[in-house]
Wavefront OBJ file of the C-alpha trace (Angstrom):
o trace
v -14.336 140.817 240.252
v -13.756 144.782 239.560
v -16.432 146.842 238.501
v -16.758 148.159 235.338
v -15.295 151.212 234.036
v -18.414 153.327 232.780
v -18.163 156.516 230.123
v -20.339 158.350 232.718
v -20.438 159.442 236.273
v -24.231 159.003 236.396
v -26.229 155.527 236.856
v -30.116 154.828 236.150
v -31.760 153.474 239.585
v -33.696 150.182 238.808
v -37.032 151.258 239.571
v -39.987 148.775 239.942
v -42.891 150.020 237.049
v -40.729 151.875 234.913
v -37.521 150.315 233.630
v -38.642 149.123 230.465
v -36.670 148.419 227.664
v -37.564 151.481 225.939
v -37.223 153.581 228.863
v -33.438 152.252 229.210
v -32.519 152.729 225.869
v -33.679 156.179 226.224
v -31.655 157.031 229.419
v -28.321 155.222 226.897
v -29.348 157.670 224.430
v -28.977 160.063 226.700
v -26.145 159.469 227.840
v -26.720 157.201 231.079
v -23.124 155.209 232.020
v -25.349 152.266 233.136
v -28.972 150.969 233.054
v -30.775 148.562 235.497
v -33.606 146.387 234.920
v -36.434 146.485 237.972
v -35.502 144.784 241.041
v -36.353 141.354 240.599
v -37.343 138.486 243.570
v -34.725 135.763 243.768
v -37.370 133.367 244.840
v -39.301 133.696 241.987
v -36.289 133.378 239.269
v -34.756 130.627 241.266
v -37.703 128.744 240.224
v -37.895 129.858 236.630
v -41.129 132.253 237.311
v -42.447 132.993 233.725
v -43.619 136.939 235.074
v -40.408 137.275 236.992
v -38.855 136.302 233.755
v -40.631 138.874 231.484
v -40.033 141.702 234.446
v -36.462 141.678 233.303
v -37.315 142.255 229.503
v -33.993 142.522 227.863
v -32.616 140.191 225.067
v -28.412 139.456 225.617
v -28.267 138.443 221.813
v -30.400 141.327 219.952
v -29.240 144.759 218.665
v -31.567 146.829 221.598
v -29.628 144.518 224.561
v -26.045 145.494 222.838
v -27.162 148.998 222.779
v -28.190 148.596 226.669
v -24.827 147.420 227.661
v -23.546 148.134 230.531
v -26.761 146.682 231.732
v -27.204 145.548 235.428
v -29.705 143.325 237.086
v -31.067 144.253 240.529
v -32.040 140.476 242.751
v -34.095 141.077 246.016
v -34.596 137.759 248.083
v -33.558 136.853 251.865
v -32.676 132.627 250.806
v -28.623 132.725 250.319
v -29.362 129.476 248.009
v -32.557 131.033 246.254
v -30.377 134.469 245.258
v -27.560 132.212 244.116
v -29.501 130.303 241.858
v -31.588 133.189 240.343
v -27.781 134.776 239.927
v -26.512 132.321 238.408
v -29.591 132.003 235.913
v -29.155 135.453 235.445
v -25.578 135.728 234.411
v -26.076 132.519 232.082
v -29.426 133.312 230.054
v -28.608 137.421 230.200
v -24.717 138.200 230.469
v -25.383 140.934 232.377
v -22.305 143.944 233.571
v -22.977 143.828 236.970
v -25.678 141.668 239.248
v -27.097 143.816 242.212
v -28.429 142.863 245.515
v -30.982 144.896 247.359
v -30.846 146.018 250.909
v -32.524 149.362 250.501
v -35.887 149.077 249.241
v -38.410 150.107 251.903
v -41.569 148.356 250.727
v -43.747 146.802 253.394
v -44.091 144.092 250.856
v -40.508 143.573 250.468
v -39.554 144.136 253.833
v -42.749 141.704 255.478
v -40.520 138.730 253.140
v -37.794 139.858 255.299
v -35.766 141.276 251.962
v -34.722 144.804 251.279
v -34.233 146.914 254.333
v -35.120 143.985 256.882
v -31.691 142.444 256.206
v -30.157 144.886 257.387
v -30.081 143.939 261.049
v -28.937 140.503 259.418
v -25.162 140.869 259.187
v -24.460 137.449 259.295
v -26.741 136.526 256.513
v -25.450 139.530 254.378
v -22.617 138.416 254.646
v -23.321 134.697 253.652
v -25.242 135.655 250.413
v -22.672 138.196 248.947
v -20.137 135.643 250.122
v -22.085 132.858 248.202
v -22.703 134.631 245.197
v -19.170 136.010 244.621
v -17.687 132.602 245.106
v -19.911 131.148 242.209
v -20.494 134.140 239.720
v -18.384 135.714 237.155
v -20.036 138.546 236.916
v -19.371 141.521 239.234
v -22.136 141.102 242.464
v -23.019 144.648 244.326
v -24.812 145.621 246.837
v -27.390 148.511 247.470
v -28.356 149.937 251.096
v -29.871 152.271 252.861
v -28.335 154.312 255.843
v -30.403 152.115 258.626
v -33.596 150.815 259.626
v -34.637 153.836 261.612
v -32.285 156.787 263.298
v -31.574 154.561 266.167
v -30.092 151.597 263.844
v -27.425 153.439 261.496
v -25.983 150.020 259.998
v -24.422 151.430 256.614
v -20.822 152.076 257.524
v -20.543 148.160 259.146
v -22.512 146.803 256.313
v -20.628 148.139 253.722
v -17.880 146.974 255.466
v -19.023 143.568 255.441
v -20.261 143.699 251.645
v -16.513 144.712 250.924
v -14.675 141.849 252.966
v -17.479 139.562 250.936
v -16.151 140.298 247.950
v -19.054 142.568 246.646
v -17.475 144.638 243.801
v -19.314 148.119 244.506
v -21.763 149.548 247.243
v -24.524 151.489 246.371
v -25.480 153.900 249.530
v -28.891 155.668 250.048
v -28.530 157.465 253.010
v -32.441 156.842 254.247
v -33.672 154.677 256.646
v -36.413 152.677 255.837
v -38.698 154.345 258.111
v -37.936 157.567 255.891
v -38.423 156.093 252.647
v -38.415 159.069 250.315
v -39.455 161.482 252.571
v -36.652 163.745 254.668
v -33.137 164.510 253.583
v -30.702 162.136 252.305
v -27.625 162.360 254.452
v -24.960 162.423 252.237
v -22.473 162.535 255.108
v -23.186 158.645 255.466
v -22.013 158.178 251.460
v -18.613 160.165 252.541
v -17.875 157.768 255.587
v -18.372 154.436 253.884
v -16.050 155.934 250.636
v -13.482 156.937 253.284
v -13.573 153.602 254.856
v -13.526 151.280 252.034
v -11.405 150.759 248.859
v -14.444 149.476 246.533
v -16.244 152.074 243.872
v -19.350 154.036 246.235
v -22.556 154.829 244.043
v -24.209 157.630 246.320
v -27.965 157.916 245.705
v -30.797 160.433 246.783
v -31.627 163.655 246.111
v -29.855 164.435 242.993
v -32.741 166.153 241.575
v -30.567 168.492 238.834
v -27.073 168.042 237.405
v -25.970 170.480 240.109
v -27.266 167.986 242.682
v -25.253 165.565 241.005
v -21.556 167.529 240.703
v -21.826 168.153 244.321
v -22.651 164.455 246.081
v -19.209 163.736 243.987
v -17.329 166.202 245.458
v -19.051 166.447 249.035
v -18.830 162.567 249.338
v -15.694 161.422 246.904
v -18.424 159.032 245.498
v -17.182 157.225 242.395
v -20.913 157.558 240.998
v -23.925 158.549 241.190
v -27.405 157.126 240.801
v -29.872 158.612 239.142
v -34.338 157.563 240.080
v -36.973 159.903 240.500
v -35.242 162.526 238.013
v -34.536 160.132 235.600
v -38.459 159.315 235.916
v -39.084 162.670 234.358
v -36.538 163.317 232.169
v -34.209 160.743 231.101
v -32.649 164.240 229.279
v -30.726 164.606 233.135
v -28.058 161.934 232.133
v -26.763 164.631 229.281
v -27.121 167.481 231.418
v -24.904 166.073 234.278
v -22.406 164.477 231.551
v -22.377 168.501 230.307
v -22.307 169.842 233.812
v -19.666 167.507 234.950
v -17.276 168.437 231.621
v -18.418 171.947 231.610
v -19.919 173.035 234.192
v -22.760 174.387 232.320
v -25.750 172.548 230.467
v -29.117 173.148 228.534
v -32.127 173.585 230.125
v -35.158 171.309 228.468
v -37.881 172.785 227.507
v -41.335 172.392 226.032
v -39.464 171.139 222.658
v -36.706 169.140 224.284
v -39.546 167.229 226.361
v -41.822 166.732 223.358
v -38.732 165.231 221.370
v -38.262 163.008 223.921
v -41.650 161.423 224.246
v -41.466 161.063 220.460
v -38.124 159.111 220.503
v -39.774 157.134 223.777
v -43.036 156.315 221.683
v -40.713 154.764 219.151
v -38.714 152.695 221.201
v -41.808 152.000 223.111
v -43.935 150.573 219.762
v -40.288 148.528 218.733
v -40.003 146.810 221.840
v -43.702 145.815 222.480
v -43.882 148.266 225.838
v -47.676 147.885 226.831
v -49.776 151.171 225.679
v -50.462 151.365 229.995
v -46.913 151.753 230.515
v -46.520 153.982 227.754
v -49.030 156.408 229.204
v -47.158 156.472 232.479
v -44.306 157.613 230.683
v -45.457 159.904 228.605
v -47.021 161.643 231.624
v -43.890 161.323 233.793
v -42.328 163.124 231.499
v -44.679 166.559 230.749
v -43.177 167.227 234.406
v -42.493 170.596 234.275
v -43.669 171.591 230.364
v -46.459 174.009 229.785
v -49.684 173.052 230.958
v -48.685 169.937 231.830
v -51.628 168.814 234.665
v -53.961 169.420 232.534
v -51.622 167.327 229.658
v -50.918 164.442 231.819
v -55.169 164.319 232.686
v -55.403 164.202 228.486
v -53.117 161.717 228.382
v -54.509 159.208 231.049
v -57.817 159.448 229.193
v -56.492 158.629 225.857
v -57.276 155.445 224.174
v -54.584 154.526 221.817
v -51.169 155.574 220.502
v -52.722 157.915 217.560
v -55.026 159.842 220.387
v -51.565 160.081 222.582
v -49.829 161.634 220.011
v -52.613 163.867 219.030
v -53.230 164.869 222.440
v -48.681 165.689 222.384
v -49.295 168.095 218.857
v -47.120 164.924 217.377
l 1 2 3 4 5 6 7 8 9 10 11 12 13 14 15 16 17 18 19 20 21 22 23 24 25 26 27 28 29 30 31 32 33 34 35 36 37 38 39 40 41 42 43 44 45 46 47 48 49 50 51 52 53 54 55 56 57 58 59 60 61 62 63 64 65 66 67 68 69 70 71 72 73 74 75 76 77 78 79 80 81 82 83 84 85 86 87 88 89 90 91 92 93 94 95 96 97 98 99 100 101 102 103 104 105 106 107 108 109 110 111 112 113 114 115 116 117 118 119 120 121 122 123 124 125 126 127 128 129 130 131 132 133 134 135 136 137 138 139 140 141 142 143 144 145 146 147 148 149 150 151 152 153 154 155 156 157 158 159 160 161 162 163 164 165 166 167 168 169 170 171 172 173 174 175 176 177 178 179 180 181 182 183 184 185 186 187 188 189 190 191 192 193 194 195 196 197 198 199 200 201 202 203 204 205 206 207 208 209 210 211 212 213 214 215 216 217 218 219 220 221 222 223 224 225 226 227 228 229 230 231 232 233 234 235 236 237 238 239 240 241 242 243 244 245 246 247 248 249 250 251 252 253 254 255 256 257 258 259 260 261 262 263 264 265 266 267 268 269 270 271 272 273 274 275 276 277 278 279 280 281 282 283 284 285 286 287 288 289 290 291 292 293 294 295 296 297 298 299 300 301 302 303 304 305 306 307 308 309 310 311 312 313 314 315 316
């Protein structure tokens, strides 16, 4: 199954706590060529888990899950018949673009289930569950990895390899090992091997922190794509900056008025899709990053009360 041809370059990262469905539409608004839900256990959608179920928060057949399209949905799990089942639930009930399958996430709580990064000295079992979900789904199945578990075990190169002669329809690479985590330097040289050695699309992913970050993984590495986390985080306004940069190799700078417009759109989306005044909060203090004042904004905002308060606290 090929992957899909996106209208940009750059990719939001599903990222456990914040990928609402406001905070998606955003990052579309902004010009994001795909948007993930959080990573999701297998396990727990295999068997129809109600919170599992809500985690994914996107409707197939209303006008906010047609706006979200392309629209992928990131599985964790380490049971070949558990993340074929939650797959296949998946692509019925939510028709998503693409259905991802972590190897990269670094969590001690992930990784004690013996999902994420502790597959990774699993060939054989990577290889059975992309196997067994591209031999059941129609929907394009990809895979997302880190560089290794540690320095001594640098895995990435063989298991893309393996992910490719699967069938997996893209690799995502984040050239950490899971004993890093987010700390160090991704090693982009690892993204430039694996799109030398195999013929599938290569997301690279990790420290794109601008749009100049982002122009020059694709042309250091070849990627066909980047991905897009912790920036996005704090300004969904990077997708339009790298779509700018990568066009025109210049782009506007966001500023105190850029940001505030922003949180206003976000607050809107957020009320219309029934985001939780909590997560709302986080947002709206993930994205003061950088504005004027903004540690003594984002302490304001974690003590307000409601949505009036938060946008009297924003001057909106």
């Amino acid at each position: 199954m090929n992957y899909p041809k996106l209208s940009s370059k750059a990719i939001l990262a599903p990222m456990e706590g914040i990928n609402d469905s406001a905070f998606r539409l955003l990052c579309k608004q902004f010009g994001c060529g795909m948007v993930f839900s959080e990573m999701t256990s297998a396990h727990a959608l295999s068997r129809h888990n109600q919170a599992a179920i809500k985690l994914l928060d996107f409707d197939a057949t209303g006008d906010a899950g047609k706006q979200e399209h392309p629209f992928g949905i990131q599985l964790f799990g380490q049971d070949p018949e558990q993340v074929v089942k939650a797959a296949l639930f998946i692509e019925e009930k939510y028709h998503p673009d693409v259905i991802d399958f972590n190897l990269g996430c670094p969590a001690s709580q992930i990784v004690k289930q013996g999902a994420g990064c502790a597959l990774l000295l699993r060939k054989s079992r990577i290889k059975e569950i992309v196997e067994a979900c591209v031999s059941q789904l129609k929907t394009p199945f990809t895979v997302k990895i880190r560089s290794g578990v540690d320095s001594k075990h640098i895995v990435a190169l063989e298991i893309a390899r393996i992910c490719e002669s699967a069938g997996a329809s893209a690799i995502t690479v984040h050239p950490r090992t899971m004993k890093q985590a987010y700390s160090g330097k991704a090693d982009w040289q690892i993204i430039k091997q694996i799109k030398e050695a195999i013929s599938i699309p290569v997301i690279g992913n990790g420290d794109i922190f601008a749009p100049e970050d982002a122009e020059r993984m694709m042309r250091q590495t070849g990627c066909d794509y980047v991905m897009i986390g912790r920036a996005a985080m704090k300004s969904p306004i990077i997708f339009e900056q790298v779509n700018d940069y990568m066009r025109k190799h210049k782009y506007k700078h966001a500023g105190d008025e850029a940001r505030l417009k922003m949180i206003k759109t976000y607050l809107f989306l957020a009320k219309k899709h029934g985001v939780s005044f909590f997560r709302t909060k986080l947002h709206c203090q993930n994205f003061t990053a950088g504005m004027h004042g903004s540690a003594q904004l984002r302490n304001r905002i974690s003590l307000s009360k409601d949505e009036s308060e938060l946008r009297k606290i924003l001057g909106l």
